[in-house]
N, C-alpha and C positions, 0 to 999 in steps of 0.2 A: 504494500500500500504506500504510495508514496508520502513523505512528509508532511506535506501539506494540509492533508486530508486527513494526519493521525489521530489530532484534537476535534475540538466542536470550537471553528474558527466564529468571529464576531460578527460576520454577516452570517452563519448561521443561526446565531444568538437572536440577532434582530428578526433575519424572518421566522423564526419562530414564534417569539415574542408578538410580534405581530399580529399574526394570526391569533393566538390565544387571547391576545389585546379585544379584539376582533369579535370572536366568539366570545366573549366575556361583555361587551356591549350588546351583542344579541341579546342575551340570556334575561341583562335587566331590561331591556328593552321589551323584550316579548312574557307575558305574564297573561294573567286571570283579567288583568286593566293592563290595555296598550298603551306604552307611554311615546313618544316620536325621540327619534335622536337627537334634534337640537335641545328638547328638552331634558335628556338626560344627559347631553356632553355641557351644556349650561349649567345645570346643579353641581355633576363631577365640578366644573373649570369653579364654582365659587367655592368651592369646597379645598380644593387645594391651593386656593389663593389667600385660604383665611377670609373669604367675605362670609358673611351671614346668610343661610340659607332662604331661600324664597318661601314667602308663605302658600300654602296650598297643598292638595291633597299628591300633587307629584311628586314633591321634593321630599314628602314626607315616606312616599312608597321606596325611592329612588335610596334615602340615605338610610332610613330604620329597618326597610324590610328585606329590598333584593340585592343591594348593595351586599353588605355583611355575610349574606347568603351566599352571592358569586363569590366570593373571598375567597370563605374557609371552601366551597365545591374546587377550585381552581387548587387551595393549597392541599387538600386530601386526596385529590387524583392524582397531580404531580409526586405526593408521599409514597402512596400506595405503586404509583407506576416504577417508581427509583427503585421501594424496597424490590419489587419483582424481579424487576433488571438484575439488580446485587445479588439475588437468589439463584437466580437461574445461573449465572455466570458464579458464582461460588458451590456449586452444588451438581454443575452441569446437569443438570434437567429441567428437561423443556416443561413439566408439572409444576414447578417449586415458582412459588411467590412468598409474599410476607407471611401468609398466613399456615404457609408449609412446616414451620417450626409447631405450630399449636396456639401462638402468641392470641393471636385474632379471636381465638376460641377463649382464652385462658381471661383476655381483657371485657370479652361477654359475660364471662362469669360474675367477674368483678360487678360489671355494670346491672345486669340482672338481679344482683344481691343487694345494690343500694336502693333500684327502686320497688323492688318485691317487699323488702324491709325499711323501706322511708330514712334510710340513713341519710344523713346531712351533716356538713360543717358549718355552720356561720360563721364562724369565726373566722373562716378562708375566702379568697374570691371567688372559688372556683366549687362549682357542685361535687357533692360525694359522687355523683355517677363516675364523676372523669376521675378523680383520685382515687376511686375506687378501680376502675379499669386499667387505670395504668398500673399500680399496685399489686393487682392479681396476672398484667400485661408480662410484668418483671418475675413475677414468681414464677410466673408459666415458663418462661427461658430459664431460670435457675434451674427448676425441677429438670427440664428435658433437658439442658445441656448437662448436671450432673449425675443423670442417670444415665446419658450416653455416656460420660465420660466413663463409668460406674463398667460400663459394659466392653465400650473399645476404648480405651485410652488414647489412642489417635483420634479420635472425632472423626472418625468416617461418614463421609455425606449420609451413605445409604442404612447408619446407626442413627444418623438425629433425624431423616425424614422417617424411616421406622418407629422411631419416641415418640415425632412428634404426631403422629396419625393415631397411634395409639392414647395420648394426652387425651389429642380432641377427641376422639369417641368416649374415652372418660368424661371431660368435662361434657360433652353433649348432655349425657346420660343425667345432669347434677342439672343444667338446665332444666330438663322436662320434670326434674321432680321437685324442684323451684315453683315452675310454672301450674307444676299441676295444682298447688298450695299456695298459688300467690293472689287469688280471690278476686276484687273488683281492679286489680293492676296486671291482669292478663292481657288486656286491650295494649293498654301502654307497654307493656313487656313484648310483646309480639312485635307491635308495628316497628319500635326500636332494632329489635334483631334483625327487620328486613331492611335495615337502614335507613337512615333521613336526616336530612340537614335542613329543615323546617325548622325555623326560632334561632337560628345560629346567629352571633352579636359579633364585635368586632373583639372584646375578649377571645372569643373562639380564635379566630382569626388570628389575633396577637402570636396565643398558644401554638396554636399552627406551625406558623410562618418560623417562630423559635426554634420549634423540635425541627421543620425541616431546614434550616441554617445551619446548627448544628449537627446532628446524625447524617442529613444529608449529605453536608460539607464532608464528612469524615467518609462517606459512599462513595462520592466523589472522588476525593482523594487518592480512592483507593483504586482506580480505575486501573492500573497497572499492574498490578498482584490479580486483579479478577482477568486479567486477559492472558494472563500466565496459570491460572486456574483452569481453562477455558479447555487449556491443552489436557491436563489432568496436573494431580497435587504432587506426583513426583517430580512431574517439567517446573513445576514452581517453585520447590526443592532444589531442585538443580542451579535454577538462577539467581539462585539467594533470598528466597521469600522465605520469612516465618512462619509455615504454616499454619500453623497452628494459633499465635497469635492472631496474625489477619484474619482468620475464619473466626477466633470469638469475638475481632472487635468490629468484624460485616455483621454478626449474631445476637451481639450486644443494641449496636446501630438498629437494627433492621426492627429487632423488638421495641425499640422503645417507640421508633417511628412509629409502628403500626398500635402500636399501647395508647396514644395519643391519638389516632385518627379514629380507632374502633370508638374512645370514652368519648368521642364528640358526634360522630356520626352513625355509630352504631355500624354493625358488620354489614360490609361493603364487597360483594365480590365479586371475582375476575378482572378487577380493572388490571392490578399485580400482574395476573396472569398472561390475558392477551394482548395490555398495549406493548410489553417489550419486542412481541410474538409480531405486529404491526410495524414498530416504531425498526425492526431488524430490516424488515424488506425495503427501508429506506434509505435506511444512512449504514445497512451492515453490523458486522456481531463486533465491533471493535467497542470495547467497553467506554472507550473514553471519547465516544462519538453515542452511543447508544445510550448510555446512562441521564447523559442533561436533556438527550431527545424525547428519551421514556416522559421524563418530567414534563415534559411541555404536550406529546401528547395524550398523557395521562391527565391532565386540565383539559384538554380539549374536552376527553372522551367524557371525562365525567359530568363536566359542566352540559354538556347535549344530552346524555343520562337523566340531569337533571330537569333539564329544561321541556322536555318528553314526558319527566315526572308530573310535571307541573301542569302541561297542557292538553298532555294525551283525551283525560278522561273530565277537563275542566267544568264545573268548580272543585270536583273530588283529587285530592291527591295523591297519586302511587308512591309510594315506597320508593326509594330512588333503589335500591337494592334490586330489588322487581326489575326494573329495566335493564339494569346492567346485569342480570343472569340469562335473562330472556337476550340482549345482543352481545354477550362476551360468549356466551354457550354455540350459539349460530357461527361466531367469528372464530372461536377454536375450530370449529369445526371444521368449515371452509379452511384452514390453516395447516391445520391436522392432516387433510386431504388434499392439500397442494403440495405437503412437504413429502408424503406418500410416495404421494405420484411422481415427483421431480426424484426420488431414489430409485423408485421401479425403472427412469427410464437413463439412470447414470449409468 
């Protein structure tokens, strides 16, 4: 590959950017109430100039409701797409997303627990669902990394996606007898587990934006040991990578990212899975071209997920979950059966 094209150069930054920019103006733009562009690039522009909002019922939709909502949509699909990417290239398998550890499962728990049982902090900014999901997000990666270690002391990919299949059908099991027992909060407990980012504030957002600067950052970074991974963990071995560190600090990374997305949007799936599976036939399996890609069209996808969510069955709401099982299920598939085919005829 020649040099040029190793990284994700600055005009690819920009047209990516762009676009996501792009589709991120749709999304507020189109809703339950049509608002026209000039009037939402006129709210955005007094908003970041520090003027005082307009009075009326647009500006009011535009900053309190869809605003906030595109945010955290753009920074939870971008999380979830990066963690997928890191997975699948630290794990070489085309299966493995964030949620291939058990983490996604482990951070439901959590979440299921605080609103089955009304737990709350007031004392904190931030709801017990989310402190609770990341907290049982982190516990779920202790257990299955030290039970695989327990078992291979190398951390064999095919010892932690074993643990961690195993976890989740444990924790499943803790769910449904949560839920069988959780009374007039089965409504609320369901719709949550099929995901949704309805009521999201710019807190969320804040949270977001943090966990993916950081753990991201460190995903990122790491671009170079996952493309030395890619070959297998001995070739990584050979060229000087730590294995074994870099696999627990992609492990580390990847968990807490997804810890964070599940306590805010509740379980989200396939995005992980298929935008890397997408974002490859574009720009290639080179990690440090494929990783910031993932990101960007991991916001697209989500954000249109959502936006589907919203409009499909209007005024009723889907589950954004719902929609992205129903087109990430169809897009593996088609993916699945191209990549078949393209071996059958090498």
């Amino acid at each position: 590959m020649p040099a040029r094209r190793e990284g994700f150069r600055p005009l690819d930054y920009l047209l990516f950017s762009l676009v996501t920019l792009a589709v991120m103006l749709l999304c507020v733009c189109v809703g339950s109430v049509g608002l026209s562009l000039s009037d939402v690039a006129r709210t955005l522009w007094r908003g970041l100039v520090g003027l005082p909002a307009q009075e009326g019922l647009s500006s009011a939709i535009i900053l309190a409701v869809r605003l906030p909502r595109v945010l955290c949509v753009a920074l939870t699909g971008a999380s979830l797409a990066l963690c997928g990417g890191a997975m699948q290239g630290l794990l070489r398998n085309p299966l493995a997303d964030g949620s291939t550890l058990g983490v996604s499962s482990g951070a439901s728990l959590g979440a299921v627990i605080a609103i089955a049982f009304g737990i709350t902090f007031p004392a904190l900014p931030f709801a017990g669902t989310m402190l609770m999901a990341i907290l049982f997000g982190f516990l779920s990666m202790v257990v299955i990394l030290s039970l695989a270690s327990r078992l291979d002391g190398s951390l064999a990919t095919g010892t932690i996606i074993l643990v961690g299949v195993i976890w989740s059908m444990f924790v499943s099991s803790i769910l449904s007898l949560i839920i069988t027992f959780a009374g007039e909060r089965v409504r609320s407990i369901t719709f949550w587990t099929m995901g949704s980012l309805q009521g999201s504030d710019y807190g969320n957002a804040l949270v977001l934006l943090g966990a993916l600067s950081l753990c991201g950052g460190v995903l990122l970074l790491r671009s170079r040991e996952l493309n030395a991974f890619a070959v297998g963990e001995d070739n990584a071995l050979s060229v000087g990578v730590d294995v074994r560190r870099v696999k627990l600090l992609v492990l580390v990374c990847v968990s807490a990212l997804v810890g964070v997305c599940v306590s805010i949007g509740g379980a989200i799936g396939f995005v992980g899975l298929v935008t890397p599976h997408m974002t490859r036939l574009i720009v290639g399996p080179n990690h440090r071209r494929l990783l910031p890609a993932s990101m960007f069209a991991g916001a697209v996808f989500l954000l249109l997920a959502d936006l589907l969510a919203r409009v499909l069955l209007n005024p009723v709401e889907l589950p954004i979950g719902v929609v992205t099982s129903f087109a990430g299920s169809i897009a593996f598939v088609i993916i699945f059966y191209r990549a078949r085919k393209g071996d059958a005829h090498a």
